[in-house]
Backbone as JSON, one array per atom type, in Angstrom:
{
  "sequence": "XXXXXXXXXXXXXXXXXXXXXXXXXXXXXXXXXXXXXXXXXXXXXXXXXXXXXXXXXXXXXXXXXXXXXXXXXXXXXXXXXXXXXXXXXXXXXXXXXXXX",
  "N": [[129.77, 79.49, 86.95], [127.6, 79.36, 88.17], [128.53, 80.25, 90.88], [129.21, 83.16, 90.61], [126.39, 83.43, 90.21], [124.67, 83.19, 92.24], [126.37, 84.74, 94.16], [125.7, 86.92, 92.99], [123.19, 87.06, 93.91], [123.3, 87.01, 96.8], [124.49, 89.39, 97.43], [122.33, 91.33, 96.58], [120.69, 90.61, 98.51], [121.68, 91.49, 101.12], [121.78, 93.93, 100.04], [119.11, 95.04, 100.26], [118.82, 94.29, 103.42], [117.76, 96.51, 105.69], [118.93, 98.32, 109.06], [117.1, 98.19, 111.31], [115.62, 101.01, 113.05], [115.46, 101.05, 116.8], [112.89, 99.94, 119.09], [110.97, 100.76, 121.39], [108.79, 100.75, 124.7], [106.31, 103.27, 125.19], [105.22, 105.67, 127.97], [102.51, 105.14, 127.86], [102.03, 102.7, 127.25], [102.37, 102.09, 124.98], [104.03, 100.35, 121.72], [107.07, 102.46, 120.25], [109.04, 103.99, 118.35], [112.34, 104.49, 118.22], [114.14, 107.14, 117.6], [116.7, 108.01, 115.22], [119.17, 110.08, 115.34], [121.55, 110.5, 114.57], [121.44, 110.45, 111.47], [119.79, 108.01, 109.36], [116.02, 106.72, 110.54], [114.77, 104.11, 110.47], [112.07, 101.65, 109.76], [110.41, 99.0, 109.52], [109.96, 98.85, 106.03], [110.48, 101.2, 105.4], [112.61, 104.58, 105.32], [113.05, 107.4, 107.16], [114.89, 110.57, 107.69], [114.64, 112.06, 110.31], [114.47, 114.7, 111.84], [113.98, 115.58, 114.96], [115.13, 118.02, 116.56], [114.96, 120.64, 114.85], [112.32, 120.22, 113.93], [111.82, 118.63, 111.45], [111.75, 116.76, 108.14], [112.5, 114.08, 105.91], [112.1, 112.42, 103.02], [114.55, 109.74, 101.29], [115.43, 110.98, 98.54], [113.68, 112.85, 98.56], [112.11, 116.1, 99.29], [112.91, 118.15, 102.22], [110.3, 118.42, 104.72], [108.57, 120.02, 107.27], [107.46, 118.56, 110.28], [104.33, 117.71, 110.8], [102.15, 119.49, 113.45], [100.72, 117.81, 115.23], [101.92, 115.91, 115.7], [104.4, 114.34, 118.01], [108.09, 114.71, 119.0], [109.38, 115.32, 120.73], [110.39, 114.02, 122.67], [112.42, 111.77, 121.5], [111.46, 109.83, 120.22], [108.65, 107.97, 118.37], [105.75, 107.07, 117.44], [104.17, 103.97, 115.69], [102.45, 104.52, 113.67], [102.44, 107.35, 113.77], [105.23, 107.52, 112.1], [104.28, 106.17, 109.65], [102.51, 108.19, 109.08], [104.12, 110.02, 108.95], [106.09, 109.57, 106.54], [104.06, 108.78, 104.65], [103.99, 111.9, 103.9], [105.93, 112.61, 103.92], [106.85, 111.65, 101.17], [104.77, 112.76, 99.68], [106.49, 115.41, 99.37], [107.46, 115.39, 97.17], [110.13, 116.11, 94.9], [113.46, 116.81, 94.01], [113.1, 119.68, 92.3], [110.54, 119.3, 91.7], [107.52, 120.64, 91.64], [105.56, 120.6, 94.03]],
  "CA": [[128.69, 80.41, 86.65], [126.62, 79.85, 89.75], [129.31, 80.93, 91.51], [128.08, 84.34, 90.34], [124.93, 83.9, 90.36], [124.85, 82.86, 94.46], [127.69, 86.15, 94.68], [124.61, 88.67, 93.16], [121.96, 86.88, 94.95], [123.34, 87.09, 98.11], [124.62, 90.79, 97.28], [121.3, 91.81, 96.17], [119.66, 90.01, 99.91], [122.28, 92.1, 101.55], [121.52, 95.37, 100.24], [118.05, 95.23, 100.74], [118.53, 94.42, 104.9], [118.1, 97.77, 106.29], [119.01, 98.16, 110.43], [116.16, 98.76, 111.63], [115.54, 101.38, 114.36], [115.2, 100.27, 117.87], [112.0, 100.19, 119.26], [110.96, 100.88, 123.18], [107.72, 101.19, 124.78], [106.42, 104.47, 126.01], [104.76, 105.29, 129.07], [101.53, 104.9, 127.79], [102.46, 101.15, 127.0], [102.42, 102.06, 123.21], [105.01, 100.83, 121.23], [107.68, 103.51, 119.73], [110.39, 103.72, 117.55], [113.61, 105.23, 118.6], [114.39, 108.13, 116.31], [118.53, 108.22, 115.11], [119.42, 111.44, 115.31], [122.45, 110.56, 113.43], [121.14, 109.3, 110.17], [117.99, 107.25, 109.28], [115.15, 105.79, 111.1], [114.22, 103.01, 109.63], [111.0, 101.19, 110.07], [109.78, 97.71, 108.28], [110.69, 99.17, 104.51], [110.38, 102.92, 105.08], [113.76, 105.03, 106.41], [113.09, 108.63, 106.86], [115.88, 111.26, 107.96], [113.55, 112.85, 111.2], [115.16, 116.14, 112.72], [113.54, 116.36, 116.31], [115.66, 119.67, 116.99], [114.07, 121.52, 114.2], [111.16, 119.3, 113.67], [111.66, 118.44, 110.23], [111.7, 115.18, 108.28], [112.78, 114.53, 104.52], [112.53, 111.14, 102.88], [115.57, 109.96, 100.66], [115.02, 111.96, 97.42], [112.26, 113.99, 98.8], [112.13, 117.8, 99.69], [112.74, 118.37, 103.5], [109.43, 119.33, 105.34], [107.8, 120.39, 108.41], [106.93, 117.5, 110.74], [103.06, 118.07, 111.26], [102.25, 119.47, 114.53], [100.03, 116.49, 115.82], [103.18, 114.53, 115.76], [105.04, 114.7, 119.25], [108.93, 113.83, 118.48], [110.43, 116.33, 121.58], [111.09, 112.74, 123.37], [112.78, 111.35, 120.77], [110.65, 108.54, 119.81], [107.79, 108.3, 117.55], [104.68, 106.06, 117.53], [104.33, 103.57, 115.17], [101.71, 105.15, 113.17], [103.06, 108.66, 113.18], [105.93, 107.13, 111.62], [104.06, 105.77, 108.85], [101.49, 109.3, 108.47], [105.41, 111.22, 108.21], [106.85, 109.15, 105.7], [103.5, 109.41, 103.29], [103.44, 112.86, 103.82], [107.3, 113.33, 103.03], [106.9, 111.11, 99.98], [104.27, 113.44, 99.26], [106.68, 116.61, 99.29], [107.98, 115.46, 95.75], [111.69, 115.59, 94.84], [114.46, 118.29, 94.03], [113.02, 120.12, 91.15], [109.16, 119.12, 91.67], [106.5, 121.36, 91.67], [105.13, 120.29, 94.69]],
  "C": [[127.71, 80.49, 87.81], [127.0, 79.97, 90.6], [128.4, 82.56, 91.9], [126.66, 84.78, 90.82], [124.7, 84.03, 92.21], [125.28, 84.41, 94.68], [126.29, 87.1, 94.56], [123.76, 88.28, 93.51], [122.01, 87.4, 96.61], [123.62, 88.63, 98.54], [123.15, 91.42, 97.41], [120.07, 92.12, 97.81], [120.06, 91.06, 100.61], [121.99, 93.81, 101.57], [120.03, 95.73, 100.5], [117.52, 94.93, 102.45], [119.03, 95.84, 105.27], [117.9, 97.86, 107.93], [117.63, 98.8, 110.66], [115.88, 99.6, 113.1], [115.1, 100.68, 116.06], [113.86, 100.69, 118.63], [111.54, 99.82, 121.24], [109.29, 100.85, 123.48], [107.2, 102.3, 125.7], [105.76, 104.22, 127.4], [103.47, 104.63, 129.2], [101.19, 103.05, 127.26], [102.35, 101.23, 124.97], [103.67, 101.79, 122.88], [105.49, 102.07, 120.4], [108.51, 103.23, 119.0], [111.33, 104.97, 117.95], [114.32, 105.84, 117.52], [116.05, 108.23, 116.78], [118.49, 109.22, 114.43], [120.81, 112.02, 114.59], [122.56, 110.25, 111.72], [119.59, 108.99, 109.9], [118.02, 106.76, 110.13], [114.63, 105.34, 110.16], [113.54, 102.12, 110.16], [110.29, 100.37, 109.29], [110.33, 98.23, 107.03], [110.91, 100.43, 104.27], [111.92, 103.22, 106.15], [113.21, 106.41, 106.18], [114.72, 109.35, 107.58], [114.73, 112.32, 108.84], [114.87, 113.93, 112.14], [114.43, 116.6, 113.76], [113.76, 118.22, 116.31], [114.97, 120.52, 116.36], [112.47, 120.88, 113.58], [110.68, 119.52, 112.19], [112.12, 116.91, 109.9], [111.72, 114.7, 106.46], [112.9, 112.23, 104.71], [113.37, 111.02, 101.4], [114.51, 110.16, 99.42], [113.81, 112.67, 97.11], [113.03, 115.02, 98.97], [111.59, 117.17, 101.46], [111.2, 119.44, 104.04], [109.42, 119.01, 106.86], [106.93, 119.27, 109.02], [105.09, 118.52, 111.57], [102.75, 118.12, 113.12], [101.35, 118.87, 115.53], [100.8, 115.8, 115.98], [104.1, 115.45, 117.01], [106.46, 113.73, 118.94], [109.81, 114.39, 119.29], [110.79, 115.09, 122.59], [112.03, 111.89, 122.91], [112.71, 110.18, 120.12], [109.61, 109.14, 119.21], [106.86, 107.08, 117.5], [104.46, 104.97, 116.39], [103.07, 104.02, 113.54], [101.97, 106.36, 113.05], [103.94, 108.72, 112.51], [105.48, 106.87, 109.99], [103.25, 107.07, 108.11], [103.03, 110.01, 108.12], [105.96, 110.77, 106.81], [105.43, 109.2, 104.37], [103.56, 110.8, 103.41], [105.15, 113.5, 103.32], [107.83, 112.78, 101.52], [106.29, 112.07, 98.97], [104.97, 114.79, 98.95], [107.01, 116.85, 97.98], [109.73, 115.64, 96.3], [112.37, 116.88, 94.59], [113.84, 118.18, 92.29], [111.21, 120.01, 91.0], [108.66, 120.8, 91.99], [105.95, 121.84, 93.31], [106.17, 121.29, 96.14]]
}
């Protein structure tokens, strides 16, 4: 039985490590986070899905919006704080079927 238990503990540890994007520092010596252009960026507990090309930015089971145009993402990095203002603001878009 604690076979088991160990098996969905360690399962459980497992699915909650998410890769976390790779992080560089720009010119301005700020760190960045290196936006994957294939997939999520993922950042401490937040992943968004960021679309440089069309500068959009959807978080999982949000509504895809419009990355605010104070946010500079045509390098393909993102500040560590613009990171965190996109992801409340795509939490904020609501979900498929919201109002919002």
């Amino acid at each position: 039985m604690r076979v088991w238990v160990g098996i969905g503990t360690m399962a459980a540890l497992a699915a909650c490590d998410v890769p976390q994007a790779p992080i560089v520092t720009g010119p301005d010596g700020q760190v960045r986070i290196q936006i994957n252009t294939d997939g999520l960026t993922c950042y401490e507990t937040r992943c968004l899905d960021i679309d440089p090309a069309v500068r959009s930015v959807r978080s999982i089971g949000s509504r895809t919006i419009s990355i605010p145009g104070n946010i500079d993402v045509s390098d393909g990095t993102i500040a560590v704080a613009e990171f965190k203002e996109l992801g409340t603001a795509a939490l904020m878009a609501g979900g498929t079927g919201s109002q919002r």
